[in-house]
C-alpha atoms as one frame of an Amber mdcrd trajectory, in Angstrom:
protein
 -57.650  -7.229 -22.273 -54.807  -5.164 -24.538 -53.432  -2.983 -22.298 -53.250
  -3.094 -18.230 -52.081   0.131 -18.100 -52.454  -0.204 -14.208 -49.499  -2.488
 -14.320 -47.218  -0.553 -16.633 -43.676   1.051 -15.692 -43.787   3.860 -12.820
 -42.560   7.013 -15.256 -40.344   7.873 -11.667 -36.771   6.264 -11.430 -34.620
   5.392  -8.359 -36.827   5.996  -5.525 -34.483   4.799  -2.981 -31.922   8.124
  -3.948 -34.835  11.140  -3.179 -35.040  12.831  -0.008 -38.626  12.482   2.063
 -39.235  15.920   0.091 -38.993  14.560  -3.055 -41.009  11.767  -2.443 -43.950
  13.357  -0.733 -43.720  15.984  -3.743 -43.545  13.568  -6.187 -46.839  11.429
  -4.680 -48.791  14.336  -4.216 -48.313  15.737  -8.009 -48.942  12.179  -9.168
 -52.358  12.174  -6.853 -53.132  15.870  -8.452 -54.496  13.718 -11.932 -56.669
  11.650 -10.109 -60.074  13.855 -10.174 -59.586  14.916 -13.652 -59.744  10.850
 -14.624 -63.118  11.201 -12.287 -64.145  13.990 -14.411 -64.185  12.309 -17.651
 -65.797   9.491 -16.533 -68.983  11.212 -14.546 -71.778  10.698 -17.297 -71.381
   7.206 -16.754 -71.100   7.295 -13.125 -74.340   9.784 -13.433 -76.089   6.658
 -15.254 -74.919   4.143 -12.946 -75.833   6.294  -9.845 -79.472   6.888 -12.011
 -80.252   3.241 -11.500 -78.806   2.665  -8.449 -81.566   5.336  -7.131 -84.098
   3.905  -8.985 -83.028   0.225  -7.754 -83.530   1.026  -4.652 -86.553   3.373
  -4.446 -88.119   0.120  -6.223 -87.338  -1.974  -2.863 -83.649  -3.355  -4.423
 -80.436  -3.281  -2.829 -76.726  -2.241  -4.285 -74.304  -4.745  -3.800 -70.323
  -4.263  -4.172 -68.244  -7.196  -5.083 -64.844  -6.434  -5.125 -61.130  -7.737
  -4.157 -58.028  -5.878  -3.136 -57.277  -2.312  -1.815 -60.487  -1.042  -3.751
 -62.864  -3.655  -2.768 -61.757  -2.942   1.048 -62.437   0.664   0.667 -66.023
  -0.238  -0.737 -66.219  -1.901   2.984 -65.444   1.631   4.924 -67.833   3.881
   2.586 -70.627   1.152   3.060 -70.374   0.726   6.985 -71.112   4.754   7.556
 -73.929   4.896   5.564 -76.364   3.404   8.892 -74.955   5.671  10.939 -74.661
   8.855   9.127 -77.796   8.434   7.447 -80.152   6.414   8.875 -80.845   3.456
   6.608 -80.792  -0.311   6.772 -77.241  -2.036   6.800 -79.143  -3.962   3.978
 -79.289  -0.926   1.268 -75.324  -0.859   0.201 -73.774  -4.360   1.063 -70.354
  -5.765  -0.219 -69.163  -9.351  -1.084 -65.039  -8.953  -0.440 -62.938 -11.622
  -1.674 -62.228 -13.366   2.026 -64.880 -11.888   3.478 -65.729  -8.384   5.033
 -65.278 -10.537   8.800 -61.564 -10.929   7.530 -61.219  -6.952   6.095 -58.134
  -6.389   7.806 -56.047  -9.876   6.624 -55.806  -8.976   3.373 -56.335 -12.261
   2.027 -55.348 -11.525  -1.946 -55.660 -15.114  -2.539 -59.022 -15.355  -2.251
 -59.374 -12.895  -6.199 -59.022 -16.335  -7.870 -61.829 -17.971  -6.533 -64.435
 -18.325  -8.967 -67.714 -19.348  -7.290 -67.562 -17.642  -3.738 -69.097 -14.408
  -4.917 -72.017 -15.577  -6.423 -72.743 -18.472  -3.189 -72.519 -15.495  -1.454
 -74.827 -13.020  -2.838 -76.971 -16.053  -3.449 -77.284 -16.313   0.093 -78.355
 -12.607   0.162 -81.104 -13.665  -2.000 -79.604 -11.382  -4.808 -82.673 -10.832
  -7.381 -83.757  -8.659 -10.376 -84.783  -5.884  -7.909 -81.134  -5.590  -7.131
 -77.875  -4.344  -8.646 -74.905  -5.238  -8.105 -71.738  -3.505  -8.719 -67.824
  -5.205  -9.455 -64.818  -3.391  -8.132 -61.528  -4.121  -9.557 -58.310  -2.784
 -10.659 -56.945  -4.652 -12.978 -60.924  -5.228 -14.871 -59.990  -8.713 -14.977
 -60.320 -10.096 -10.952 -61.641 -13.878 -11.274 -63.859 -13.226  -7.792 -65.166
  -9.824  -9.671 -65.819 -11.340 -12.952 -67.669 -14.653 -12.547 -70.285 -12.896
 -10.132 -71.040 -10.283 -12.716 -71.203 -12.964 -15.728 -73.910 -15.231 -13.558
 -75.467 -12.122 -12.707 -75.947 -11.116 -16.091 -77.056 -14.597 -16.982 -79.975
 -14.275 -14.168 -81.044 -10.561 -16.022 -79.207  -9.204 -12.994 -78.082  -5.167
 -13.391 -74.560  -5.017 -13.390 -72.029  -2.281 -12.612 -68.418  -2.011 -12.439
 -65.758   0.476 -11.362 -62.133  -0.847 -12.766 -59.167   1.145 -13.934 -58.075
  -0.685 -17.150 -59.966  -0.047 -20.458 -61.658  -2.340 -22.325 -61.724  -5.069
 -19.433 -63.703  -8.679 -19.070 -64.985  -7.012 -16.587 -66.613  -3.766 -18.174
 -67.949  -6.041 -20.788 -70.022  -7.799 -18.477 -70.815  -4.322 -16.667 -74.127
  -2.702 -18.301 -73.105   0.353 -16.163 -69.270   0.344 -16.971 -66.947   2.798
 -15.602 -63.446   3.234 -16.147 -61.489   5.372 -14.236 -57.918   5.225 -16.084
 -55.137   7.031 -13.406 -52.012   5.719 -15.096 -49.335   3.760 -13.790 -48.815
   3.920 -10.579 -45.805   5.702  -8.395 -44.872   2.545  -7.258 -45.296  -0.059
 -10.380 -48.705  -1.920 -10.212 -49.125  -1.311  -6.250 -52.822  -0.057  -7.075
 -53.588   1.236  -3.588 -52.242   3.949  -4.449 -53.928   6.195  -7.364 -56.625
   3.724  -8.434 -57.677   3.257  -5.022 -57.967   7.003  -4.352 -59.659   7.325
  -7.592 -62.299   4.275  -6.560 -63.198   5.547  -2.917 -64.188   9.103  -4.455
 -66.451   7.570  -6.689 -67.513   4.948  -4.129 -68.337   9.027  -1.832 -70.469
  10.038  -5.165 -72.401   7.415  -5.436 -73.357   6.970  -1.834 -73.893  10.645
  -0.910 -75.765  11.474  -4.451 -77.861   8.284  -3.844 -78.445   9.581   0.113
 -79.711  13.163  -1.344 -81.914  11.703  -4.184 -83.759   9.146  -1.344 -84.257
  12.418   0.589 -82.145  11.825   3.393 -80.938  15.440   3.609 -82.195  18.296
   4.183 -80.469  21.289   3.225 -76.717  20.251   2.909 -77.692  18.701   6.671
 -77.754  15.273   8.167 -81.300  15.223   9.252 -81.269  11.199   9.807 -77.848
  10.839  11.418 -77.885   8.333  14.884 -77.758   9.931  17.836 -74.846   7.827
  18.921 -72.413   9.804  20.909 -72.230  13.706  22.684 -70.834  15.139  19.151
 -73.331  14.298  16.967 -75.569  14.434  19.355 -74.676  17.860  19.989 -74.359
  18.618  16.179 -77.945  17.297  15.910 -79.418  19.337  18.875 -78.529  22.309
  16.632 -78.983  21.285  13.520 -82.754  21.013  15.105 -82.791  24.762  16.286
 -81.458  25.996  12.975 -83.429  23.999  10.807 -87.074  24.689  13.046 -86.452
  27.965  14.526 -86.356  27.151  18.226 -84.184  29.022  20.435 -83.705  26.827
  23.720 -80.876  24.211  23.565 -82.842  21.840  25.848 -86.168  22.213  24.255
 -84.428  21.092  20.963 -82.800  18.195  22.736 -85.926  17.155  24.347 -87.600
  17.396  20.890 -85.285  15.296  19.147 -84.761  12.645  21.804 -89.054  12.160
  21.369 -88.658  11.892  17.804 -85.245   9.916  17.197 -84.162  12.117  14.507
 -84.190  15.604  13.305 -86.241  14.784  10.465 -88.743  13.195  12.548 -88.577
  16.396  14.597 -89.087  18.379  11.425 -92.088  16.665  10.620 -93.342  16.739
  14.194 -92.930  20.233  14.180 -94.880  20.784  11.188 -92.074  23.266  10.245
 -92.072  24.696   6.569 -88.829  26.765   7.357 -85.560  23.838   6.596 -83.745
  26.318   5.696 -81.800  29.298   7.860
């Protein structure tokens, strides 16, 4: 790779002598170019998320496999999606360098290992159906990059989200996209910019992919679990808006029967989703 441009000189000098002001100030302007790099980059993230749709509508999974700040972030989006939408933990799964059981250790060590990832999504039963996705700053992670090279060799789809152009990485990617934010404020600590950069694409592609497998309804989250009061709550109304009934409790009792408001939807036979 020519230019790491993720690693490159912080354009701001002598930190240590600004006030909390400046700093905060300075942070947030440097944040400010993050969803204009996002912006030049969304055809290809429209063709990765494209596939990703039709991967799994075809019975395939998406798997992350990623390292560092980025790859860790790929581990929160992924863990909501059951929850907030009602699908199988299996759909969006990640391989992190040290393992998602270890998120919170950090263990940066573990980018150099070469054959982990692909044991590991081996033992996933990783196959053409699927596609899996590497996430990585620098575009050149050794973790990241052998997966995606044996993947390729098995006529695997490949992916990638990295912030460097022209990386080993992207090459192996058919569904490449590069996400340049610049150096960083502090010099090559990428959980900063890039990693803001990576966990609003990581929100695209799981939200767009959520609305395109019809798990909304309206701009509503008709398949949420009913797992506490609030969303319960939320739900419960959701319910009345979405199928016209007045009574708090009759909704409740309605979507407790059906698990779901979707399910309640359809048991209502209701043609009016929308207020």
């Amino acid at each position: 790779m020519q230019n790491r441009i993720t690693e490159q000189p912080s354009s701001h000098r002598d930190l240590e002598k600004k006030s909390i002001g400046e700093l905060t100030e300075l942070i947030n302007t440097e944040d400010k170019t993050v969803a204009p790099a996002i912006e030049k980059e969304l055809p290809r993230i429209n063709a990765l998320i494209e596939i990703i749709v039709e991967k799994i509508k075809d019975g395939g999974r998406l798997f992350y496999v990623g390292a560092g700040s980025s790859g860790r972030l790929s581990v929160l989006d992924v863990i909501e999606l059951p929850t907030t939408y009602g699908v199988s933990p299996d759909l969006f799964q990640v391989i992190l360098a040290g393992g998602v059981d270890r998120l919170v250790e950090a263990r940066e060590e573990m980018e150099d290992d070469k054959n982990e990832a692909w044991e590991r999504l081996q033992e996933k039963h990783i196959n053409q159906k699927d596609i899996v996705v590497g996430i990585s700053a620098s575009g050149t992670t050794p973790f990241v990059l052998a997966a995606l090279t044996k993947c390729r060799a098995e006529g695997i789809d490949t992916g990638c989200i990295v912030s460097n152009p022209d990386s080993p990485i992207a090459a192996q990617a058919l569904y490449p996209i590069e996400v340049i934010t610049g150096p960083e404020f502090i010099t090559g600590s990428t959980r900063m910019k890039c990693a803001t950069a990576h966990k609003m694409i990581f929100d695209m592609i799981s939200t767009t992919t959520m609305v395109r497998l019809d798990r909304i309804v309206d701009n509503q989250m008709v398949n949420v679990k009913l797992i506490n009061h609030k969303i319960t709550d939320r739900a419960v109304k959701m319910l009345m808006r979405l199928g016209a009934i007045n009574d708090y409790e009759e909704a409740r009792e309605i979507l407790f029967r059906n698990g779901n408001v979707q399910n309640a939807l359809k048991s209502l036979n209701s043609k009016n989703y929308r207020a």
